[in-house]
N, CA, C and O atoms as a GROMACS GRO file, in nm:
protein
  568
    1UNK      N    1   0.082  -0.119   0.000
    1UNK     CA    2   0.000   0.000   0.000
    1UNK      C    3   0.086   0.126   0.000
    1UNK      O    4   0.036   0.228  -0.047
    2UNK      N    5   0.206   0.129   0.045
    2UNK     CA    6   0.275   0.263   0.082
    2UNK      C    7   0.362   0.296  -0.020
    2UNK      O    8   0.430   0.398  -0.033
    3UNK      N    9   0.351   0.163  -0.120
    3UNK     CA   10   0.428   0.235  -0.299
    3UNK      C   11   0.306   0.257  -0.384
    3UNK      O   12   0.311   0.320  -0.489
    4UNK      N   13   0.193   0.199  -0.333
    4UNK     CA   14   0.112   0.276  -0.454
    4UNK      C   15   0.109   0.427  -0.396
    4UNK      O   16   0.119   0.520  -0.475
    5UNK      N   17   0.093   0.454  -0.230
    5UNK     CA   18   0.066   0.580  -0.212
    5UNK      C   19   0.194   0.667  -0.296
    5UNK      O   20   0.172   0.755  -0.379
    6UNK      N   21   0.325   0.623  -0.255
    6UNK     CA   22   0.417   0.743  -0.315
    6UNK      C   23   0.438   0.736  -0.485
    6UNK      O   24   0.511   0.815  -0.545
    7UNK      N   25   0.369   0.643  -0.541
    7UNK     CA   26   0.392   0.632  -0.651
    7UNK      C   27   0.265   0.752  -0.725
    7UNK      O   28   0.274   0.808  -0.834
    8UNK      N   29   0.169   0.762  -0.640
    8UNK     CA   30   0.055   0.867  -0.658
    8UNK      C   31   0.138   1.004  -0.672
    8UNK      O   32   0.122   1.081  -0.766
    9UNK      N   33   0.246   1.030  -0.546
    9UNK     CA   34   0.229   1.152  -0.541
    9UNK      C   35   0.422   1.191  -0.635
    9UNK      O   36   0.463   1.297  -0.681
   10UNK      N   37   0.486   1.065  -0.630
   10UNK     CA   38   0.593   1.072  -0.681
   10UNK      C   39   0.631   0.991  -0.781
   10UNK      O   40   0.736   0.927  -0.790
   11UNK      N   41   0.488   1.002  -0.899
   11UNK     CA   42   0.505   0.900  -1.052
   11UNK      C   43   0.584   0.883  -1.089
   11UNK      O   44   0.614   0.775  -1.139
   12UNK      N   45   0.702   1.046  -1.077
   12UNK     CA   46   0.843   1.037  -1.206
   12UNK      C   47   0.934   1.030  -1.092
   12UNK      O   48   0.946   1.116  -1.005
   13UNK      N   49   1.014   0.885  -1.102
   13UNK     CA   50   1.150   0.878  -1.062
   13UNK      C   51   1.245   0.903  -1.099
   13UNK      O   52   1.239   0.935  -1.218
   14UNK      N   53   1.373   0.906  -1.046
   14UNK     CA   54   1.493   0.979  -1.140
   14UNK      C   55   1.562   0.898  -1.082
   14UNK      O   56   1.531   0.822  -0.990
   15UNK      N   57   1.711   0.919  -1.163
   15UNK     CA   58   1.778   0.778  -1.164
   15UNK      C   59   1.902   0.836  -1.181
   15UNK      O   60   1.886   0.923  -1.266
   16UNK      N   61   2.029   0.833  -1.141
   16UNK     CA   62   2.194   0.842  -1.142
   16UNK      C   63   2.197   0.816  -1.275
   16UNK      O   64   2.262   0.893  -1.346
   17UNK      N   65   2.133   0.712  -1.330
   17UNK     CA   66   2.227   0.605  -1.453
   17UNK      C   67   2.086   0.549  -1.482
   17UNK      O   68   2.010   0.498  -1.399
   18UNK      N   69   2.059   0.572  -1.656
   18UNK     CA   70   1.927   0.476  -1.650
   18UNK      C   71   1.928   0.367  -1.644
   18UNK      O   72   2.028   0.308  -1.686
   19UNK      N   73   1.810   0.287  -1.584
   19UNK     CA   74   1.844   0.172  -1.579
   19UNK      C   75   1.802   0.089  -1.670
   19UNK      O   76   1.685   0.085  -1.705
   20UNK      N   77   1.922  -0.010  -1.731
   20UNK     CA   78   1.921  -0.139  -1.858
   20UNK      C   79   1.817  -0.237  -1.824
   20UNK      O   80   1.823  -0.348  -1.878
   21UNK      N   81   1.720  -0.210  -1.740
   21UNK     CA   82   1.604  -0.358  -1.782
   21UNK      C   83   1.488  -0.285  -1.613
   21UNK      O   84   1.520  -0.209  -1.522
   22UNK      N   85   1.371  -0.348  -1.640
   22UNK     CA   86   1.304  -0.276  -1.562
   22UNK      C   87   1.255  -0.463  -1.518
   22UNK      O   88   1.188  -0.522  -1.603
   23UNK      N   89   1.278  -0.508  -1.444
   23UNK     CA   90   1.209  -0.677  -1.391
   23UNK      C   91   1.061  -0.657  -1.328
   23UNK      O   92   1.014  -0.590  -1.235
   24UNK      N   93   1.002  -0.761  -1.438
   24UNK     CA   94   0.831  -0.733  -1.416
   24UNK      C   95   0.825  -0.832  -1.284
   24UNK      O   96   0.741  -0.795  -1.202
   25UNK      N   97   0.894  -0.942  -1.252
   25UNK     CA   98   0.850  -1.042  -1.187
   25UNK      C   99   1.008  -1.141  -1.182
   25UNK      O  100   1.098  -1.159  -1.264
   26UNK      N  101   0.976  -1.199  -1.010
   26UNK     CA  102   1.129  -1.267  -1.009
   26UNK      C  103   1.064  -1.446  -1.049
   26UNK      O  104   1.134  -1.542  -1.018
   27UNK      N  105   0.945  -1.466  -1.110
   27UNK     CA  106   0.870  -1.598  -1.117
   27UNK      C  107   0.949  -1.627  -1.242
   27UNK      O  108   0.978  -1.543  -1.327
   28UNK      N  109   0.983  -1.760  -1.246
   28UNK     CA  110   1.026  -1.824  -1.333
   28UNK      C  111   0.932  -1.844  -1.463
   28UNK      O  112   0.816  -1.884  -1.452
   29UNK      N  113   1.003  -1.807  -1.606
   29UNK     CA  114   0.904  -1.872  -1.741
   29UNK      C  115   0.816  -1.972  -1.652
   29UNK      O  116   0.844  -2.002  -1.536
   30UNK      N  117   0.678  -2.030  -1.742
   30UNK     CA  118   0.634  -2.121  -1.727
   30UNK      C  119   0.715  -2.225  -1.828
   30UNK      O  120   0.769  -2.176  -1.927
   31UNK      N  121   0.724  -2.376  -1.801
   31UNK     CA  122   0.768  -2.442  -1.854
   31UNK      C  123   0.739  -2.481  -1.956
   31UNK      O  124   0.616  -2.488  -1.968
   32UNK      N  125   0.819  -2.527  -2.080
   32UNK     CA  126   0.827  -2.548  -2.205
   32UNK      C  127   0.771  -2.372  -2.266
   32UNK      O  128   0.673  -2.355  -2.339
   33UNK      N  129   0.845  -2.284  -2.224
   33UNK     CA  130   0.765  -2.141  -2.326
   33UNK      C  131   0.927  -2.120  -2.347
   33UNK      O  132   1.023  -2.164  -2.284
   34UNK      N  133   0.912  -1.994  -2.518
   34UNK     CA  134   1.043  -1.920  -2.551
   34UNK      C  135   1.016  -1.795  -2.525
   34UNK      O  136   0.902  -1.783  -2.482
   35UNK      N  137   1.074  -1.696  -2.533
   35UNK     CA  138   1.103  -1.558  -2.512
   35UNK      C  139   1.100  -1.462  -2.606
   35UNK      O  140   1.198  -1.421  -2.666
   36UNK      N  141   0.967  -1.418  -2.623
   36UNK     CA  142   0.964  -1.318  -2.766
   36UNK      C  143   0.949  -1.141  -2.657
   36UNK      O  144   0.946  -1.108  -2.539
   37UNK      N  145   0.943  -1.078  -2.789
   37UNK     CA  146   0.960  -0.906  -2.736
   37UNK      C  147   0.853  -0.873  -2.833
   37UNK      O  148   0.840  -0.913  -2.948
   38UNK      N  149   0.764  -0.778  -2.749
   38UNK     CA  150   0.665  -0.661  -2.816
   38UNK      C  151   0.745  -0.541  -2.805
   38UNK      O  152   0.774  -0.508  -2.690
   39UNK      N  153   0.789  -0.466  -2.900
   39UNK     CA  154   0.826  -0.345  -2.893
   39UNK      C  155   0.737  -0.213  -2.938
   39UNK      O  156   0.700  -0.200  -3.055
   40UNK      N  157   0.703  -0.112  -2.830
   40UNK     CA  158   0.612  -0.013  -2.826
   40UNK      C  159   0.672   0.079  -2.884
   40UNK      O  160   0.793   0.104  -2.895
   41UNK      N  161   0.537   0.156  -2.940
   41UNK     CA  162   0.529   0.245  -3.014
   41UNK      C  163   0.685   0.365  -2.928
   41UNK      O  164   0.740   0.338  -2.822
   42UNK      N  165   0.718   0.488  -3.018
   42UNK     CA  166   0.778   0.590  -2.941
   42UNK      C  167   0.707   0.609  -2.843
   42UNK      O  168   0.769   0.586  -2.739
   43UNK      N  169   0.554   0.658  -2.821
   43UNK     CA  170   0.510   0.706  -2.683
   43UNK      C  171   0.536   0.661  -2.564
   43UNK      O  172   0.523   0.727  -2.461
   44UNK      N  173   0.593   0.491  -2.576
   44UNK     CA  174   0.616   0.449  -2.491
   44UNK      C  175   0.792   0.419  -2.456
   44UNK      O  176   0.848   0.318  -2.412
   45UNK      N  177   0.841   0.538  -2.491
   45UNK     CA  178   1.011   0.573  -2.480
   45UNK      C  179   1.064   0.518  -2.373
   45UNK      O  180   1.015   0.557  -2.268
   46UNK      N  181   1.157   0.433  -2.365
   46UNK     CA  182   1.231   0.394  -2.227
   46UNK      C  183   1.263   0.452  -2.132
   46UNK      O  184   1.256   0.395  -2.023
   47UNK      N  185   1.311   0.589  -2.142
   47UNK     CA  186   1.275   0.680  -2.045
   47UNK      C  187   1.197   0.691  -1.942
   47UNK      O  188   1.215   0.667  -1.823
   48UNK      N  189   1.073   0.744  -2.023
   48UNK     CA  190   0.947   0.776  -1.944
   48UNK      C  191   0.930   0.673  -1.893
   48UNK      O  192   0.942   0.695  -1.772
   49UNK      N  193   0.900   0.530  -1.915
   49UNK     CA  194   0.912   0.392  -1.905
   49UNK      C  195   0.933   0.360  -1.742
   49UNK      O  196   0.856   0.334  -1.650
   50UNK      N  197   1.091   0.379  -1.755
   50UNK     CA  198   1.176   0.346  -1.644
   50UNK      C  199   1.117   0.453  -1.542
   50UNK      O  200   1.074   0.407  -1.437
   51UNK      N  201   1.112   0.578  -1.559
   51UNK     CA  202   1.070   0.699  -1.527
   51UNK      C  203   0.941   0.720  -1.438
   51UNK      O  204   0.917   0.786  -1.337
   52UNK      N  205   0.876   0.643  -1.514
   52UNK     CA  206   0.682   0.632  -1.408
   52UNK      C  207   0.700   0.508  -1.368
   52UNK      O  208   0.756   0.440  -1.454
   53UNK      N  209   0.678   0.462  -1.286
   53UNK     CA  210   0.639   0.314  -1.216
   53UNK      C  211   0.520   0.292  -1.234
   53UNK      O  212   0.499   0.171  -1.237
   54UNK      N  213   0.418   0.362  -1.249
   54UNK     CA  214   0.304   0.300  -1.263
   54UNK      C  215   0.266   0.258  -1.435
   54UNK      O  216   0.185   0.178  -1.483
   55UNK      N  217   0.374   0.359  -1.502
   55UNK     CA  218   0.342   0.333  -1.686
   55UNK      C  219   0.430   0.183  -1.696
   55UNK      O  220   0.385   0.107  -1.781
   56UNK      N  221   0.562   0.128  -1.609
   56UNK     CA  222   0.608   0.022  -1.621
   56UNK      C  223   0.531  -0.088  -1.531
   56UNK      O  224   0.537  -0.209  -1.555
   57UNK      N  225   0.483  -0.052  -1.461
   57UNK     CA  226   0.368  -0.161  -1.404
   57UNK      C  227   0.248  -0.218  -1.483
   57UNK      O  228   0.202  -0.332  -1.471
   58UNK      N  229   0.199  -0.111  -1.574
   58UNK     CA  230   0.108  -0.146  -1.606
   58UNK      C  231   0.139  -0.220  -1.743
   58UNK      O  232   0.072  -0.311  -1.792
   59UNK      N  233   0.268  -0.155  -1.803
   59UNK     CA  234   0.298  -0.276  -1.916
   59UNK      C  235   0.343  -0.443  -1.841
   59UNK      O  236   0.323  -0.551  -1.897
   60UNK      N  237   0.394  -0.426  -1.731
   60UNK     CA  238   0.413  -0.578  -1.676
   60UNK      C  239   0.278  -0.635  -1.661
   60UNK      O  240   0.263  -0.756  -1.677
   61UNK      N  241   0.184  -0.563  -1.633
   61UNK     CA  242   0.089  -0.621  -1.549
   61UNK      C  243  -0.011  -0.664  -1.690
   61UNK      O  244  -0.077  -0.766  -1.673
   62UNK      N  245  -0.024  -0.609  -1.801
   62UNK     CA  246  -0.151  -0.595  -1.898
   62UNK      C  247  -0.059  -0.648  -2.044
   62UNK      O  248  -0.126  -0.625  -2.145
   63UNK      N  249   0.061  -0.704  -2.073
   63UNK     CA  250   0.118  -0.746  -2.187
   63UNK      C  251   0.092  -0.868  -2.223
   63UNK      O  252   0.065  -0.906  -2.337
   64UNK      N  253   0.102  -0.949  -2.100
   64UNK     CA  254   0.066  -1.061  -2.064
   64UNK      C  255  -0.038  -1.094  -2.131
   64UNK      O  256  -0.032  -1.168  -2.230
   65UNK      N  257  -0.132  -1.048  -2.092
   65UNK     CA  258  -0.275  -1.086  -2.098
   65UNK      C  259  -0.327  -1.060  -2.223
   65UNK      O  260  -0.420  -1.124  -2.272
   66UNK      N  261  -0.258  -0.946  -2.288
   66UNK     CA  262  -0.307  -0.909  -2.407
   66UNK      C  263  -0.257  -1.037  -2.493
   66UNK      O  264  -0.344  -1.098  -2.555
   67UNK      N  265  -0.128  -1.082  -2.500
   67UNK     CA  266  -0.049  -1.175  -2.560
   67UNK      C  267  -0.164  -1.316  -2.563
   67UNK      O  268  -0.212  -1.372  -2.661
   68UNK      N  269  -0.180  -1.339  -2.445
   68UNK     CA  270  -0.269  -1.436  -2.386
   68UNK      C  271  -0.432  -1.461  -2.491
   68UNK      O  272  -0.471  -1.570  -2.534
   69UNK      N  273  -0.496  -1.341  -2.508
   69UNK     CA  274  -0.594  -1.326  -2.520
   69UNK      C  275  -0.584  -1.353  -2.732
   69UNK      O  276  -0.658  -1.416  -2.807
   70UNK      N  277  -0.427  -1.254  -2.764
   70UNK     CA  278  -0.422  -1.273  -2.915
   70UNK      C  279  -0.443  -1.439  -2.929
   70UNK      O  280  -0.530  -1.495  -2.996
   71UNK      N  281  -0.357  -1.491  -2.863
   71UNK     CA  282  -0.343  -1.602  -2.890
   71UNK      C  283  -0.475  -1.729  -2.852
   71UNK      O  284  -0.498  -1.823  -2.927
   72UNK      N  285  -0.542  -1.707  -2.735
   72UNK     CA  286  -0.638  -1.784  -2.737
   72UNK      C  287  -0.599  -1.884  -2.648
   72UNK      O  288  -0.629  -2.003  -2.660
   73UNK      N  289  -0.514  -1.819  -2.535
   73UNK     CA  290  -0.467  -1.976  -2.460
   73UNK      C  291  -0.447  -1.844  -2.299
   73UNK      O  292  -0.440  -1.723  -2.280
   74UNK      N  293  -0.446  -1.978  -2.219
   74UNK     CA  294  -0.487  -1.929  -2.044
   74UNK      C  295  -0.313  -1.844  -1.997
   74UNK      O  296  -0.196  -1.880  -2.003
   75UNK      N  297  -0.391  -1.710  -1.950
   75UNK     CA  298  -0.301  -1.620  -1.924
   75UNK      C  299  -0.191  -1.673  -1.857
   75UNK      O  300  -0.077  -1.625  -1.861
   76UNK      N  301  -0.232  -1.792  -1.782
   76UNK     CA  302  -0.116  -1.846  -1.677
   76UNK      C  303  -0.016  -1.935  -1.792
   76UNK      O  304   0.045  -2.034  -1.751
   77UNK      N  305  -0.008  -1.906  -1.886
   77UNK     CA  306   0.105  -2.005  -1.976
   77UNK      C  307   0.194  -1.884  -2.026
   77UNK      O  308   0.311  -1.889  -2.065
   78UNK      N  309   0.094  -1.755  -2.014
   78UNK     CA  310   0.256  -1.647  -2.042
   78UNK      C  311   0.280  -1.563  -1.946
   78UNK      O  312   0.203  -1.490  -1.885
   79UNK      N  313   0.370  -1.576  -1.939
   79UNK     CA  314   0.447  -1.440  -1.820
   79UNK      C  315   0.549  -1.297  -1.906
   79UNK      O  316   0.645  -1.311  -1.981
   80UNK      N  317   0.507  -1.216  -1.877
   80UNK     CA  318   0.621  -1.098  -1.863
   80UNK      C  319   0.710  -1.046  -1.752
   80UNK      O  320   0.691  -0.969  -1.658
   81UNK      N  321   0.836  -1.128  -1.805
   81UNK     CA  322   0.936  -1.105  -1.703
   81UNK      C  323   1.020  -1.015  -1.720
   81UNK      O  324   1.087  -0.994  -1.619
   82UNK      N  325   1.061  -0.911  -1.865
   82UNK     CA  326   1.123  -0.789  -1.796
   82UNK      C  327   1.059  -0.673  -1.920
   82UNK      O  328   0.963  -0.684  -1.996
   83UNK      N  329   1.178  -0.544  -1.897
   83UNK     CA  330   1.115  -0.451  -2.034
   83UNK      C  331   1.273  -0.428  -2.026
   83UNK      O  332   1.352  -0.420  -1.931
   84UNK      N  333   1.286  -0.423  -2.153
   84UNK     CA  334   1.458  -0.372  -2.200
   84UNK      C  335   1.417  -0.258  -2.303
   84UNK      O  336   1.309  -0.234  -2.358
   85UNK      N  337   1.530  -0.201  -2.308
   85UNK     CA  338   1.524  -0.081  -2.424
   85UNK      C  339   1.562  -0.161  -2.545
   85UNK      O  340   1.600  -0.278  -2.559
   86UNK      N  341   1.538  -0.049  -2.639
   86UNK     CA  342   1.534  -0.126  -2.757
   86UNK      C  343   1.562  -0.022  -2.834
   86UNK      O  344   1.464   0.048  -2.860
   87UNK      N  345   1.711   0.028  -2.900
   87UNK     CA  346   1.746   0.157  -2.987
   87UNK      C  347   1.669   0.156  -3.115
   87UNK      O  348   1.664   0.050  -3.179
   88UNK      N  349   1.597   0.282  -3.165
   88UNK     CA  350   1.584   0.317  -3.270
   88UNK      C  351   1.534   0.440  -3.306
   88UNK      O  352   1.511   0.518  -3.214
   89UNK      N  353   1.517   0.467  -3.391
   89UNK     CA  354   1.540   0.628  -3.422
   89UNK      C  355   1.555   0.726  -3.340
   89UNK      O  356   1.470   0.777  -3.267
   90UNK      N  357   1.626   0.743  -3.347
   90UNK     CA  358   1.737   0.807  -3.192
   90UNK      C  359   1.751   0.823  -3.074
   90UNK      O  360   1.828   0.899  -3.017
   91UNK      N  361   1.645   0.723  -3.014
   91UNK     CA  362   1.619   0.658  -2.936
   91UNK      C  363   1.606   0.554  -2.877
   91UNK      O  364   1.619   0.448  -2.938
   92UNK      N  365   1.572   0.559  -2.721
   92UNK     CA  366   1.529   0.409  -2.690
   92UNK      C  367   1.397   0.370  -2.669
   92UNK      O  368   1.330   0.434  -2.587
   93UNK      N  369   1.343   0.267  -2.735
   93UNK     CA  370   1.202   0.236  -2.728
   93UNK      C  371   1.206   0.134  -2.586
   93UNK      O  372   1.309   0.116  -2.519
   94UNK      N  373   1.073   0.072  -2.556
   94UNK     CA  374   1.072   0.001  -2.505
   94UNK      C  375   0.986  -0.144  -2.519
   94UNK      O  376   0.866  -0.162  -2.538
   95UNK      N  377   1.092  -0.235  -2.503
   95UNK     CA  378   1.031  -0.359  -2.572
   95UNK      C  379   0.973  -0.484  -2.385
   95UNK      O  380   1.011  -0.457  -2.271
   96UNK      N  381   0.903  -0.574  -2.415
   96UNK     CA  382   0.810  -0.635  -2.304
   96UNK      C  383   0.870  -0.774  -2.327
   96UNK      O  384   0.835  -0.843  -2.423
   97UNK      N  385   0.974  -0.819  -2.223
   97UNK     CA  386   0.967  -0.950  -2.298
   97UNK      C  387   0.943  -1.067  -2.230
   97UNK      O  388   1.002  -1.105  -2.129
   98UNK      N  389   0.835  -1.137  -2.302
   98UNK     CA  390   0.720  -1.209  -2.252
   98UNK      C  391   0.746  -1.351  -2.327
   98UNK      O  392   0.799  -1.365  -2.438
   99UNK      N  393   0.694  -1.461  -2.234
   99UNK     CA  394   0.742  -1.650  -2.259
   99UNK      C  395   0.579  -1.671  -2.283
   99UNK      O  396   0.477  -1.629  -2.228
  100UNK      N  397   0.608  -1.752  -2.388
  100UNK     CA  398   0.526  -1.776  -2.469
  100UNK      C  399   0.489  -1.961  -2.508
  100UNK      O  400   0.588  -2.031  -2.484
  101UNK      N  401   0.418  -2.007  -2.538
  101UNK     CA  402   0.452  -2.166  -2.559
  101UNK      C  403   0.485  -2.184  -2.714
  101UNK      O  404   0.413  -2.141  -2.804
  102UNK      N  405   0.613  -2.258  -2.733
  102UNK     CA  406   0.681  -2.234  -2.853
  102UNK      C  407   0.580  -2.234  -2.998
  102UNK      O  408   0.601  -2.168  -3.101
  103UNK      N  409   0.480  -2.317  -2.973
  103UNK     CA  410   0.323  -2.348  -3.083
  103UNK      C  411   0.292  -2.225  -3.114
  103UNK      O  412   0.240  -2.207  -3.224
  104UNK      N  413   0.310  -2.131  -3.042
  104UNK     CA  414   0.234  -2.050  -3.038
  104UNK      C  415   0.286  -1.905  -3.134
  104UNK      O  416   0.230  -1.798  -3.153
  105UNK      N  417   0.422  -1.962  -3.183
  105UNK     CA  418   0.568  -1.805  -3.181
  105UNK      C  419   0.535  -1.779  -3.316
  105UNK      O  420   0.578  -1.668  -3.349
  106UNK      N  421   0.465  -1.847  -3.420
  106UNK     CA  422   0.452  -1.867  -3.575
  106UNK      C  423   0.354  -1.714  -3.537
  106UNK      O  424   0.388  -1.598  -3.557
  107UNK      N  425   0.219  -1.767  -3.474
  107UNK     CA  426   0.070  -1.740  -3.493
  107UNK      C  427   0.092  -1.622  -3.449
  107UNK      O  428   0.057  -1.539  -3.533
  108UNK      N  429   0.160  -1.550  -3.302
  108UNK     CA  430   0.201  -1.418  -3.269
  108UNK      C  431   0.301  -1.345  -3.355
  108UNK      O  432   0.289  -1.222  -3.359
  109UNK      N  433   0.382  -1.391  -3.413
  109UNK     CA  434   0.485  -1.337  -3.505
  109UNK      C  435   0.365  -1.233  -3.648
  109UNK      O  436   0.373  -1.116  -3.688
  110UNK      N  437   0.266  -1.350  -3.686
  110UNK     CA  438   0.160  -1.288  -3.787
  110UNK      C  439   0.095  -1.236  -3.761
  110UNK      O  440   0.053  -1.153  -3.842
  111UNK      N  441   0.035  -1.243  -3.624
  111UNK     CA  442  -0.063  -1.135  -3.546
  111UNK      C  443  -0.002  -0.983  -3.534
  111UNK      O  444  -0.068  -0.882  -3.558
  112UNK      N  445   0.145  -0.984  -3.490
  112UNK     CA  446   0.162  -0.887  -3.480
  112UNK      C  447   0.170  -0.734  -3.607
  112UNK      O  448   0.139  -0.616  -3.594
  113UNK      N  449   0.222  -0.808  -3.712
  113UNK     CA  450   0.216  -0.742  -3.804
  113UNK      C  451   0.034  -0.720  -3.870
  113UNK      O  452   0.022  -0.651  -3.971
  114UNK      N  453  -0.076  -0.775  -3.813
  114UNK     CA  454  -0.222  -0.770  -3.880
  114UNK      C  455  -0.279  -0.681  -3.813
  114UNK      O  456  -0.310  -0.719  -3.700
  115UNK      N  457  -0.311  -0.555  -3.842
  115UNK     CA  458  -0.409  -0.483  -3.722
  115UNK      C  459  -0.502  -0.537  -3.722
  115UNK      O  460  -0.566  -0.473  -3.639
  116UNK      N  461  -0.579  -0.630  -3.762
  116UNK     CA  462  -0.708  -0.678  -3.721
  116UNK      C  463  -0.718  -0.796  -3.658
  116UNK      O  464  -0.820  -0.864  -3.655
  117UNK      N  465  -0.563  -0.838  -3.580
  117UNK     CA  466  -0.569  -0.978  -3.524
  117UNK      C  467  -0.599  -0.866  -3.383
  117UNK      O  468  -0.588  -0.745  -3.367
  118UNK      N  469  -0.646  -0.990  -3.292
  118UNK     CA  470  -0.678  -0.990  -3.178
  118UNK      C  471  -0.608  -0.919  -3.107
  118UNK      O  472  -0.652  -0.844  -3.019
  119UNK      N  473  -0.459  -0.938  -3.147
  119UNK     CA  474  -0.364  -0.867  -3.036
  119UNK      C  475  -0.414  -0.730  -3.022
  119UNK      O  476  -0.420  -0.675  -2.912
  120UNK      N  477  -0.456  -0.664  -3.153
  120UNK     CA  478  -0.531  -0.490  -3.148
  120UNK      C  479  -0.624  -0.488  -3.160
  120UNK      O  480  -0.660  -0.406  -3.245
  121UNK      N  481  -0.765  -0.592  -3.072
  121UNK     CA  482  -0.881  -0.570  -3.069
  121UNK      C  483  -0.919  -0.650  -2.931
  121UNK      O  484  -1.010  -0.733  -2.940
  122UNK      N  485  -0.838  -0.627  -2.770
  122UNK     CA  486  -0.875  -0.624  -2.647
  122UNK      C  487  -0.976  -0.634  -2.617
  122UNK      O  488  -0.984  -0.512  -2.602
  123UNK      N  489  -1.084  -0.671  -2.588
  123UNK     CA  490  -1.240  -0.613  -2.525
  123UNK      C  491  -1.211  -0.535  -2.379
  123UNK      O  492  -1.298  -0.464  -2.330
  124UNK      N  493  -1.081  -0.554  -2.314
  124UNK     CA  494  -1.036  -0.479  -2.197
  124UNK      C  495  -0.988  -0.345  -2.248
  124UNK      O  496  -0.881  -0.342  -2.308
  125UNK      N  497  -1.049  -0.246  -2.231
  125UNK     CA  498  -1.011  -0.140  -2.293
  125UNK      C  499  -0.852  -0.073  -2.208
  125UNK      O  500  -0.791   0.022  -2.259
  126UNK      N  501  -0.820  -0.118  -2.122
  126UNK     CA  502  -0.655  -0.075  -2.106
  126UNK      C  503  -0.576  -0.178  -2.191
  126UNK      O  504  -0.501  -0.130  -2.276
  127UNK      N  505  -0.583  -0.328  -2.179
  127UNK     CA  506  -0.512  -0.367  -2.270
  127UNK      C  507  -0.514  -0.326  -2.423
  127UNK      O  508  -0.432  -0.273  -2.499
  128UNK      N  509  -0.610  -0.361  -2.430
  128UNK     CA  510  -0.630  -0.243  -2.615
  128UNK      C  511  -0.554  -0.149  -2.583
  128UNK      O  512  -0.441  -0.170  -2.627
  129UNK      N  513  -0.561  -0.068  -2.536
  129UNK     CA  514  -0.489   0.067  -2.514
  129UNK      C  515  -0.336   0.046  -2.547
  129UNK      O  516  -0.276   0.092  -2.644
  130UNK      N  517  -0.278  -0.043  -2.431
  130UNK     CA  518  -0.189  -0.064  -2.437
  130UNK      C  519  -0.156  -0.147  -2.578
  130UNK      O  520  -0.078  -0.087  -2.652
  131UNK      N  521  -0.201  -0.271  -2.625
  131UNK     CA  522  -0.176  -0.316  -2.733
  131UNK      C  523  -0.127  -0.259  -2.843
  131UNK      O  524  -0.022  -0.288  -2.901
  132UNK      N  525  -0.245  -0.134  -2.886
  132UNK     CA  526  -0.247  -0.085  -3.003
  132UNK      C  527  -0.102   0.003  -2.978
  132UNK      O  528  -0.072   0.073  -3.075
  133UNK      N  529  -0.020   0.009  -2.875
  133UNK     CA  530   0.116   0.079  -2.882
  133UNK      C  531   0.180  -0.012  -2.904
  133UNK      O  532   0.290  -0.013  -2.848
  134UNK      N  533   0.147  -0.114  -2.981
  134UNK     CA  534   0.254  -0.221  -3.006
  134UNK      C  535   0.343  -0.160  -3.152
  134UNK      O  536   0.267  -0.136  -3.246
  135UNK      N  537   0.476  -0.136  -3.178
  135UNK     CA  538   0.489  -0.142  -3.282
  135UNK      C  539   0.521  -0.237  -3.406
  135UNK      O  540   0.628  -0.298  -3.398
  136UNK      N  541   0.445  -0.257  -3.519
  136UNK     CA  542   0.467  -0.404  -3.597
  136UNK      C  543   0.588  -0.372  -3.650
  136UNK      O  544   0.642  -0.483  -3.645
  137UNK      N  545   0.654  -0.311  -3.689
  137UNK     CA  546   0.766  -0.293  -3.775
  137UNK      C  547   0.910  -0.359  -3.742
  137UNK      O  548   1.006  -0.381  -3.815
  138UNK      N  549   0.885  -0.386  -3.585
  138UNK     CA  550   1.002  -0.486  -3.534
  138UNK      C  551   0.957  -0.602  -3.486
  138UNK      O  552   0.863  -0.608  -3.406
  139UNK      N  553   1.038  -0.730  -3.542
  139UNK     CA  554   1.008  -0.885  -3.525
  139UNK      C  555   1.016  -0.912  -3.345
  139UNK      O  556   1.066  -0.833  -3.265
  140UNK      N  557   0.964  -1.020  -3.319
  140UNK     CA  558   0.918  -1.038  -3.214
  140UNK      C  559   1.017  -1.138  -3.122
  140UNK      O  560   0.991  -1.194  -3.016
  141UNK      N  561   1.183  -1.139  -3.233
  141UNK     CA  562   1.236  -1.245  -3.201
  141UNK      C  563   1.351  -1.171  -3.138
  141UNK      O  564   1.398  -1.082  -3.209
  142UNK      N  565   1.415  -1.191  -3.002
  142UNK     CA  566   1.474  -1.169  -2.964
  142UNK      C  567   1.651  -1.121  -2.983
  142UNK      O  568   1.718  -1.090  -2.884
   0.00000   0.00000   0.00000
């Protein structure tokens, strides 16, 4: 209760040195999954990222599920275990990287590039939210 309170009144943290990976969770992959990356749109800049705790919480907490939901299989088979930066246009983006069950790496790889797959049509309107900052233009392979 006493980090959501200061996280209310002190969203933007600051940092000596930014930090190289933001850890969603110390839970181990579920077994038999591989390790793919959603990489977000610019709005979601590594910076700001690392920067709000509650904008990096909520990608740990809602990537998952969105992933879960593209795909059509029980949220408890994917986990998001960290967010790394991810350089590009002159910047750092930020990518989610989430275990997946290997069956599954073909069908998300094509989803991601389709705006009309599932992955960008949530019925949870924060995951949508969040989803549709997915950017397709980078592969999902590590």
């Amino acid at each position: 209760m006493k980090l959501v309170a200061l996280s209310l009144f002190f969203p933007l943290l600051t940092f000596a040195q930014t930090p190289q990976k933001f850890d969603c969770t110390s839970t181990a992959p579920p077994a038999n999954t591989v390790a793919v990356r959603l990489v977000f749109k610019s709005q979601l800049n590594w910076n700001f990222v690392v920067g709000n705790f509650n904008s990096a919480s909520q990608i740990c907490q809602r990537s998952g599920p969105g992933v879960a939901y593209d795909l059509d299989i029980a949220v408890n088979t994917v986990l998001t275990k960290q967010l790394l930066p991810v350089q590009a246009d002159g910047g750092d983006r930020t990518a989610a990287i989430i275990y997946i069950p290997p069956g599954q790496l073909e069908k998300l790889r094509m989803d991601v590039a389709l705006a009309s797959s599932r992955l960008y049509n949530n019925p949870d309107a924060t995951i949508d939210s969040l989803m549709d900052l997915v950017d397709p233009a980078f592969t999902i392979n590590l």
